[in-house]
The first five atom37 places (N, CA, C, CB, O) and aatype in JSON, in Angstrom:
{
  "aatype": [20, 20, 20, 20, 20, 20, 20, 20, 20, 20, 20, 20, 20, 20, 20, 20, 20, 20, 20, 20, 20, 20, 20, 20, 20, 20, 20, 20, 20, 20, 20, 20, 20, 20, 20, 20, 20, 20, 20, 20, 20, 20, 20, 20, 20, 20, 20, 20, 20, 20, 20, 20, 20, 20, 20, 20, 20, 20, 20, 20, 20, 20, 20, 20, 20, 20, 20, 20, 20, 20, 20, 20],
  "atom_mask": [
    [1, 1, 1, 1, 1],
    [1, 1, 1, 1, 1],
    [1, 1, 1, 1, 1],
    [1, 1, 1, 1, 1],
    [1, 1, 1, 1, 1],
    [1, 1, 1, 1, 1],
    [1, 1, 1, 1, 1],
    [1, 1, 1, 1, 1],
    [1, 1, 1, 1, 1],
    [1, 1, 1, 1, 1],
    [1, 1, 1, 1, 1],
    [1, 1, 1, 1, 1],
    [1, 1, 1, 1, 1],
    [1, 1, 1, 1, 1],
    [1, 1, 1, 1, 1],
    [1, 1, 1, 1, 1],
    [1, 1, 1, 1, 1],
    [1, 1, 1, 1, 1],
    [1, 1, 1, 1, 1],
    [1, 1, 1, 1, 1],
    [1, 1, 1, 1, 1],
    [1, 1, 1, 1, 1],
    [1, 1, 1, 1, 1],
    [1, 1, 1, 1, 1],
    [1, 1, 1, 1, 1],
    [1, 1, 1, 1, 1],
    [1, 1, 1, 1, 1],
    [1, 1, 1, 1, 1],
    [1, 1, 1, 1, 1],
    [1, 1, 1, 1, 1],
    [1, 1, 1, 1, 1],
    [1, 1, 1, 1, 1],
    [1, 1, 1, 1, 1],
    [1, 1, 1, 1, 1],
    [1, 1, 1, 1, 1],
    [1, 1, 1, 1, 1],
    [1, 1, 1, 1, 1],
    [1, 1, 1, 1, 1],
    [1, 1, 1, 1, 1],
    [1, 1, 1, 1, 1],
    [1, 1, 1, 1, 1],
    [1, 1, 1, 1, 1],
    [1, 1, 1, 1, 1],
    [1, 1, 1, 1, 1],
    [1, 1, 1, 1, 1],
    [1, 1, 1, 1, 1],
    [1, 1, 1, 1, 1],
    [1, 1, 1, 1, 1],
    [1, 1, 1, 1, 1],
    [1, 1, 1, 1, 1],
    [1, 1, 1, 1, 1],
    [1, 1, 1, 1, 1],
    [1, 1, 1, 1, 1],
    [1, 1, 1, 1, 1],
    [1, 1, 1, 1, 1],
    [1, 1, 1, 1, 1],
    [1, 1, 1, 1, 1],
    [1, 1, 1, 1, 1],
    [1, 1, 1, 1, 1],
    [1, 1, 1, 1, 1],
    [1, 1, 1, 1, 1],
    [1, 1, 1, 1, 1],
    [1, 1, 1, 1, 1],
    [1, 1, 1, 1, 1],
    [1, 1, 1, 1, 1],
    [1, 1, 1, 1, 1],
    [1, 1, 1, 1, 1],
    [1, 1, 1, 1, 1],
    [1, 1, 1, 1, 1],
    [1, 1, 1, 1, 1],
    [1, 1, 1, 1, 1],
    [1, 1, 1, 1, 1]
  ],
  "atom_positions": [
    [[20.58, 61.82, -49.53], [20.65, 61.94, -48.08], [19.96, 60.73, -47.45], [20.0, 63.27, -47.6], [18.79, 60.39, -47.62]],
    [[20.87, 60.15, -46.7], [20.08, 59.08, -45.74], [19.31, 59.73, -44.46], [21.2, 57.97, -45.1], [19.69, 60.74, -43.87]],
    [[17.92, 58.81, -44.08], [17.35, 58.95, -43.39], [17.79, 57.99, -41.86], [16.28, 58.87, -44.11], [18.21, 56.83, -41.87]],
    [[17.62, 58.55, -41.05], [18.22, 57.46, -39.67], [16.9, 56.87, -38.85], [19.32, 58.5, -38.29], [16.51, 57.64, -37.97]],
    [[16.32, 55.93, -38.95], [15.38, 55.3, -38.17], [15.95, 54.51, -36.93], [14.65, 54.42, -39.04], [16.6, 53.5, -37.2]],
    [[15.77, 54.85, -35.53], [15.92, 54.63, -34.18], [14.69, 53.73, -34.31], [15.94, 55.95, -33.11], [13.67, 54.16, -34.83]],
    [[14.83, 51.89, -33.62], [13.97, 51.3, -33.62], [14.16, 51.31, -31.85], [13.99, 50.07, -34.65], [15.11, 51.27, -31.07]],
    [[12.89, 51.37, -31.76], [12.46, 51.35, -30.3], [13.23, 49.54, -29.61], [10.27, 51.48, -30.31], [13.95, 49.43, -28.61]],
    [[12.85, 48.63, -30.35], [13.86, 47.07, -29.73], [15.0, 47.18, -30.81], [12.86, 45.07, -29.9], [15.08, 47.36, -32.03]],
    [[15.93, 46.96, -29.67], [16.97, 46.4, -30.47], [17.24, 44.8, -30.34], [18.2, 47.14, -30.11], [16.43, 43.95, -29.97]],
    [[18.67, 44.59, -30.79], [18.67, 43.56, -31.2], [20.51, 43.23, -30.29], [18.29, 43.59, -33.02], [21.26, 44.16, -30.02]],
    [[20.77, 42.1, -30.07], [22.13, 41.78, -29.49], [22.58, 40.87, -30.1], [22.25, 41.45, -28.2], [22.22, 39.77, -29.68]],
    [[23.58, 40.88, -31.37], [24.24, 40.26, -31.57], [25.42, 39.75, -30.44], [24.44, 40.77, -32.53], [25.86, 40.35, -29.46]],
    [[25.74, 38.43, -30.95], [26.39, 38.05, -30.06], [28.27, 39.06, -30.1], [26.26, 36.3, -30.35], [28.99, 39.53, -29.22]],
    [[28.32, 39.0, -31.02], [29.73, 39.29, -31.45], [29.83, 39.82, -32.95], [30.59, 37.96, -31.3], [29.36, 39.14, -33.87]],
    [[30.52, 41.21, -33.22], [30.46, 41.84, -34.65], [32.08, 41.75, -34.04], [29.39, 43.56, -35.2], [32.59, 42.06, -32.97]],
    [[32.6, 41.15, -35.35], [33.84, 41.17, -35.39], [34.64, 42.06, -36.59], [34.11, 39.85, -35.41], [34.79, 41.78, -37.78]],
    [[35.15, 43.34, -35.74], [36.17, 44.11, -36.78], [35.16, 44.79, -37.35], [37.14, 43.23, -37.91], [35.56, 45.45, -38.31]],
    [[33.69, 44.92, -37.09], [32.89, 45.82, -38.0], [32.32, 45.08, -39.63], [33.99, 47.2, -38.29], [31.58, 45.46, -40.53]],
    [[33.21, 43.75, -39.34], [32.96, 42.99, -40.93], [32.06, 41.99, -40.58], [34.37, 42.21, -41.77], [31.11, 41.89, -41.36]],
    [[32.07, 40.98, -39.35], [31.13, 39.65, -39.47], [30.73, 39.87, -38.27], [31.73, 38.09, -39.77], [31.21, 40.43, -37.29]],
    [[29.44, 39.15, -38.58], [28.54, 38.79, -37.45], [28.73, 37.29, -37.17], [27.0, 39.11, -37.8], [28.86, 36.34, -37.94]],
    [[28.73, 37.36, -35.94], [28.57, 35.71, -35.32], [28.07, 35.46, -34.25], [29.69, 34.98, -35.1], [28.5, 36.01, -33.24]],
    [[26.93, 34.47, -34.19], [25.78, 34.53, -33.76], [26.27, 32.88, -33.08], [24.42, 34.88, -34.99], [26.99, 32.13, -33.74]],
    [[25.88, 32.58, -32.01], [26.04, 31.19, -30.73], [25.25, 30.72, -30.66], [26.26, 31.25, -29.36], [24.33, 31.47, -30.33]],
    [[24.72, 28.9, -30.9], [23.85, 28.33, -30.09], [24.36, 27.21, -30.05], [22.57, 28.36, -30.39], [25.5, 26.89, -30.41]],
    [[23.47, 26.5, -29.55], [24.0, 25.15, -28.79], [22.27, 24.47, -28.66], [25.04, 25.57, -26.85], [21.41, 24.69, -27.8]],
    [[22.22, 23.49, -30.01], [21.07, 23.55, -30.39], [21.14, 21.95, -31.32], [20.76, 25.1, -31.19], [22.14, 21.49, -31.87]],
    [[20.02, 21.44, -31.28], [20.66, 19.51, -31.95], [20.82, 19.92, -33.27], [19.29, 17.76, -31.94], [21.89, 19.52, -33.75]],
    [[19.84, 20.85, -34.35], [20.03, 21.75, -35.38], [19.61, 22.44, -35.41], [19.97, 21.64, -36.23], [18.58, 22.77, -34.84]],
    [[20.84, 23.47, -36.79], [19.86, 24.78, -37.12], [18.51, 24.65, -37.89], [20.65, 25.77, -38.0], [18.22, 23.91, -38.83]],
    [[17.51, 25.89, -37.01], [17.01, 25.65, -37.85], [16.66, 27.03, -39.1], [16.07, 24.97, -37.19], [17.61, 27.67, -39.57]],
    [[15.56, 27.26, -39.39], [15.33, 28.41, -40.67], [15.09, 29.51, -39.86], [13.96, 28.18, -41.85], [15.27, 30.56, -40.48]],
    [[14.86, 29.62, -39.04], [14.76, 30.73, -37.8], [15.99, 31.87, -37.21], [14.49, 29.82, -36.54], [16.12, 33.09, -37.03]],
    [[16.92, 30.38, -37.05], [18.26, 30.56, -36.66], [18.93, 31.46, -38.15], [19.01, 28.85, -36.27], [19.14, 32.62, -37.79]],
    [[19.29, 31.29, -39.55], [19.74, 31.3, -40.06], [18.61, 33.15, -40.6], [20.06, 29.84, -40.55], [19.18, 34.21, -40.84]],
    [[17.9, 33.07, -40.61], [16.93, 34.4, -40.53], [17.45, 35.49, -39.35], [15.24, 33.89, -40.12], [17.76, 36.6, -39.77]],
    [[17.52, 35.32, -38.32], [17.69, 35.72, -37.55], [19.14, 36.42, -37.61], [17.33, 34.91, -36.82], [19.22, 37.6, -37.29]],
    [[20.05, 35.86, -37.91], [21.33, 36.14, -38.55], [21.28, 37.11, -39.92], [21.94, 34.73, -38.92], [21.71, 38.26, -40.0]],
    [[20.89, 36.65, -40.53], [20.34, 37.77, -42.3], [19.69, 38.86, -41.65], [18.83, 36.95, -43.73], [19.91, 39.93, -42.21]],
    [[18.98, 38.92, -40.67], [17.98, 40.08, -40.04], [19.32, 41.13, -39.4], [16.64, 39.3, -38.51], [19.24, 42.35, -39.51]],
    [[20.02, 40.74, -39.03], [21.31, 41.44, -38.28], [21.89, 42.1, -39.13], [22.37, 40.58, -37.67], [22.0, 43.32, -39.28]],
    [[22.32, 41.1, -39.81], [23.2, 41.25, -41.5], [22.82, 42.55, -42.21], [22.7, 39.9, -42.78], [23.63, 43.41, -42.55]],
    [[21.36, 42.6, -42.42], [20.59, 43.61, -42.89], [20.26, 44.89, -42.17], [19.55, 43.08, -43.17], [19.94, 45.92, -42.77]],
    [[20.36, 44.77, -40.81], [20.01, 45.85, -39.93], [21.25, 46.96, -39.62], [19.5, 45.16, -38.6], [21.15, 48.14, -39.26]],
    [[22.55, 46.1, -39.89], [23.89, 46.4, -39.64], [24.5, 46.65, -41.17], [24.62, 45.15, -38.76], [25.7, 46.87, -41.01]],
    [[24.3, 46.69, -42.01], [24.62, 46.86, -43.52], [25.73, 46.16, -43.43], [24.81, 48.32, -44.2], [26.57, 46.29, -44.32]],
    [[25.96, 45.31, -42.35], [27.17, 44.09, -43.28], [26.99, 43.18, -44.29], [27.74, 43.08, -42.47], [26.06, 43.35, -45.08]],
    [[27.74, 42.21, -44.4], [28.33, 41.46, -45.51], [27.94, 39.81, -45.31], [30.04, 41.74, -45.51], [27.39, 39.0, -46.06]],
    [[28.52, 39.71, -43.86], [29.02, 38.24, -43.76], [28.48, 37.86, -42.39], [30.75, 38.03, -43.87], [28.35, 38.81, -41.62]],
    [[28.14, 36.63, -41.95], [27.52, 36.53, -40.84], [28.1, 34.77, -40.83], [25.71, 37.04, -40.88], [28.26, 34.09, -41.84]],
    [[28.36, 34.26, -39.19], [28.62, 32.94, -39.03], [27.48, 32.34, -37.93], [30.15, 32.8, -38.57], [27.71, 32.59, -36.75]],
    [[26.5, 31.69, -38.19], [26.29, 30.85, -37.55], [26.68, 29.48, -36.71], [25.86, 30.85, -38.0], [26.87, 28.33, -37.12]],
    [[26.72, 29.96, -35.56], [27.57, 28.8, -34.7], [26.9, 27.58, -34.05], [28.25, 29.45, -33.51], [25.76, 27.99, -33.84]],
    [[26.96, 26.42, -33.64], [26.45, 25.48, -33.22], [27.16, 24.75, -32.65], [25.9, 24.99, -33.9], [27.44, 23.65, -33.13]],
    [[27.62, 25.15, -31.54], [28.22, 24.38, -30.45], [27.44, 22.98, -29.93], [28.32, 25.37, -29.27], [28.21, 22.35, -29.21]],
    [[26.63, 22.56, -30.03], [26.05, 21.1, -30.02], [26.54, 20.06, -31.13], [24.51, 21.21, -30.18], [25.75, 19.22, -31.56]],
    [[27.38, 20.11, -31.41], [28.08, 19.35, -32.31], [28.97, 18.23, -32.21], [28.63, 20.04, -32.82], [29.44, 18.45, -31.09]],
    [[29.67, 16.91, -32.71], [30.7, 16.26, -32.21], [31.7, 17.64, -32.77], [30.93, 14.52, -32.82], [31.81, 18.47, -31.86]],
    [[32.26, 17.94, -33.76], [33.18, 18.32, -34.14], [32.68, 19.25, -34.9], [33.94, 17.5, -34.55], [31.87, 19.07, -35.81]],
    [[33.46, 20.95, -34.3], [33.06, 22.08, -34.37], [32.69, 22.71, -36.01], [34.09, 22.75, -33.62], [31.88, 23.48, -36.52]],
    [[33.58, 22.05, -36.36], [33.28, 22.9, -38.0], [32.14, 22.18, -38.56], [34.69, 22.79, -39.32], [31.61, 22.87, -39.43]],
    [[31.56, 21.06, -38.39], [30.09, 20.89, -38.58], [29.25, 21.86, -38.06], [29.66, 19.73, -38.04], [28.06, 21.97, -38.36]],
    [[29.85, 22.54, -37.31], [28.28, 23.34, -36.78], [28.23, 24.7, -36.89], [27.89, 23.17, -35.21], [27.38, 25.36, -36.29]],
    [[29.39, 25.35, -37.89], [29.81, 26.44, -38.54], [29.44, 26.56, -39.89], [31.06, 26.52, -38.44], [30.12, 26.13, -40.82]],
    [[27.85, 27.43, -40.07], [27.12, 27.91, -41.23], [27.92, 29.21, -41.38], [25.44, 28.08, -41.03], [28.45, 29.86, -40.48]],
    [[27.88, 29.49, -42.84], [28.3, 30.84, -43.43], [26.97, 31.57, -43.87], [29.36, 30.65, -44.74], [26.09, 30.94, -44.45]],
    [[26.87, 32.64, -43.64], [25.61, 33.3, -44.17], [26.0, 34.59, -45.02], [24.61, 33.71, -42.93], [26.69, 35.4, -44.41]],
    [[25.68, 34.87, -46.2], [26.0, 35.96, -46.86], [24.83, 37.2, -47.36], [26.65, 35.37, -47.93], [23.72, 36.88, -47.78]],
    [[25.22, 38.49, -47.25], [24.03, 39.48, -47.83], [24.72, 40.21, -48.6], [23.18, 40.41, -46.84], [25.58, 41.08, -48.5]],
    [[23.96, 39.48, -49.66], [23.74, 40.64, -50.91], [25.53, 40.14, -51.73], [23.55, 42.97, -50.04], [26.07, 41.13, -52.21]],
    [[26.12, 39.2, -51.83], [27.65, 38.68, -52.03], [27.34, 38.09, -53.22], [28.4, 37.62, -50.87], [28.21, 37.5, -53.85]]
  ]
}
């Protein structure tokens, strides 16, 4: 039997897509270890899988598209 813990703060992902990925927005010169934690913290709180870190401060977008994985 699972237990259900209600945390008094939550948390706002930017976007859970389909119930499968998380994807998380900034606009930032880089990521840093914070950013990429912060994402795994979601990952983990939400028993998903897959998480994208975004970085819209970029010349060209797929540079600034991290993949983050839990537990894969």
């Amino acid at each position: 039997m699972h237990e259900q813990v209600f945390l008094e703060i939550g948390f706002r992902a930017d976007i859970i897509l389909d119930d499968k990925v998380i994807v998380e927005f900034k606009s930032v010169e880089t990521h840093s270890d914070l950013h990429f934690k912060q994402v795994l913290t979601y990952l983990k709180l939400t028993n998903l899988k897959l998480g994208l870190l975004v970085n819209f401060n970029v010349i060209f977008l797929k540079d600034g598209i991290k993949r983050i994985a839990n537990h894969l």
